[in-house]
Phi, psi and omega in degrees: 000320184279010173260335186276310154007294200286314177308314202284330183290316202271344169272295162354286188293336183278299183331294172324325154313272127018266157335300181267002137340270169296304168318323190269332219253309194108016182258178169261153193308135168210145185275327190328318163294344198259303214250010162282322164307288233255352167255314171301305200296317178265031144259326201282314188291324183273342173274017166291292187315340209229331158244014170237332165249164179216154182257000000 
């Protein structure tokens, strides 16, 4: 479960990214870079999560 969590967070934040991103640069929105963001944020988040925290 905390994995999929992590996906949906990591699209959300990409998307996000993305947008204001392309907004600024004057260019147009594309996902490809939004879900190439959302496979880094959710590898980097889970080897953080599963070896630097502990509960």
């Amino acid at each position: 479960m905390r994995v999929v969590i992590l996906i949906v967070w990591s699209f959300f934040i990409s998307v996000l990214l993305g947008y204001v991103l392309s907004s600024m640069a004057g260019g147009s929105f594309e996902w490809w870079p939004v879900l190439i963001l959302t496979a880094v944020f959710t590898l980097v988040g889970f080897f953080i999560g599963e070896n630097y925290i502990e509960e």
